[in-house]
C-alpha positions as CSV (number, residue, x, y, z in Angstrom):
1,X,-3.4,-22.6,10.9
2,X,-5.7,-21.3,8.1
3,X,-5.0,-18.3,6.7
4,X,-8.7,-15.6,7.4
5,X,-9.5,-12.5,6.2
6,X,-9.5,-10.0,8.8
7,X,-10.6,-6.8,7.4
8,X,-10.2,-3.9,4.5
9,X,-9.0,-0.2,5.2
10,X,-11.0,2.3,3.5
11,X,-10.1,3.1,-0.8
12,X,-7.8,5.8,-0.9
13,X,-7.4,8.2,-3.7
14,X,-4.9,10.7,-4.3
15,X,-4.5,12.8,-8.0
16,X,-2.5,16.0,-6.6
17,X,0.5,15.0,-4.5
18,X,3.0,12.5,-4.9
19,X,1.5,11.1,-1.2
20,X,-0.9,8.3,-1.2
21,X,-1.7,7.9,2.5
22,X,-3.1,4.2,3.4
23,X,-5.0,3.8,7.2
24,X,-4.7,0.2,8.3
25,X,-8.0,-1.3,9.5
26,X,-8.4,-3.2,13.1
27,X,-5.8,-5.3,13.1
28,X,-3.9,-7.6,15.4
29,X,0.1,-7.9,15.9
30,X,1.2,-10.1,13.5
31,X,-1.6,-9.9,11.3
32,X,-0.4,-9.4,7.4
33,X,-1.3,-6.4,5.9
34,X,-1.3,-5.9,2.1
35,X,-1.1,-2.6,0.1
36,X,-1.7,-2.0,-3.7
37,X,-1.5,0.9,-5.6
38,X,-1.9,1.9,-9.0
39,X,-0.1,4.6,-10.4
40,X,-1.6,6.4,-13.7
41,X,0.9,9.1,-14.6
42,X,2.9,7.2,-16.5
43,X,5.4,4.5,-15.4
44,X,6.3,5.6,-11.6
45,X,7.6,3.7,-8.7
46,X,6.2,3.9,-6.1
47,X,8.3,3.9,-2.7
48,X,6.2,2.3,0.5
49,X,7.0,3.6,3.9
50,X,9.8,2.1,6.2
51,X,8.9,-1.6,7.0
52,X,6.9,-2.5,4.4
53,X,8.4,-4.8,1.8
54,X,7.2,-5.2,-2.4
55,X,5.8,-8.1,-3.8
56,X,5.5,-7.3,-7.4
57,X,5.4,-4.2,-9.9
58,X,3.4,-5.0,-13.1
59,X,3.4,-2.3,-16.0
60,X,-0.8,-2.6,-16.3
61,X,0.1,-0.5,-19.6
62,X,2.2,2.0,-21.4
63,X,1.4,4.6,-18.9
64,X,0.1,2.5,-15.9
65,X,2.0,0.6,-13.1
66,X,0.4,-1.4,-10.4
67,X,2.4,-2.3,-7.0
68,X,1.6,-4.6,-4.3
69,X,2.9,-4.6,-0.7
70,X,2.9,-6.0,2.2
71,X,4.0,-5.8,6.0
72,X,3.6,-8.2,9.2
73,X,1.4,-5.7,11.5
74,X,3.5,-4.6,14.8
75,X,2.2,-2.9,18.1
76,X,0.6,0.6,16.9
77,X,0.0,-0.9,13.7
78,X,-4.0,-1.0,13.8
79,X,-5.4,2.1,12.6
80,X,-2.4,3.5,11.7
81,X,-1.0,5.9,8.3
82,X,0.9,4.8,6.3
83,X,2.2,7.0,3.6
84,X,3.7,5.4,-0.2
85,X,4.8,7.9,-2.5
86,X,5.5,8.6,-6.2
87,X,8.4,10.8,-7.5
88,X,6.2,13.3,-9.7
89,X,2.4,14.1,-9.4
């Protein structure tokens, strides 16, 4: 089976919590969903919610750390938050 884009959930920014909170898109059980963030405060890492598993943490920089994500979408999944977070804001 070929692997097809499905879709994109919306850019989410967030500069005063710790919180990022990520909506999934439409989605379909089983479906793969991937996350990145990119944390500018310095060299955080960043904690995804239950379920969700990390690919890869890259130090873009002295201060800058980029993490990717991922999770096989369950029922509920599709349109649902999901909240990664940051020790320090």
């Amino acid at each position: 089976m070929a692997i097809a884009f499905v879709a994109a959930g919306a850019h989410a920014v967030n500069n005063t919590t710790t919180t990022l909170t990520l909506v999934a898109p439409a989605l379909s059980v089983g479906d793969i969903m991937i996350a990145v963030t990119y944390v500018a405060s310095g060299l955080q890492v960043t904690t995804p919610p239950a379920g969700w598993t990390s690919v890869v943490e890259v130090d873009v920089s002295a201060n800058v750390r980029a993490s990717v994500f991922w999770k096989r979408a369950e029922a509920g999944d599709s349109g649902a938050s999901f909240d990664f977070t940051k020790p320090v804001d």
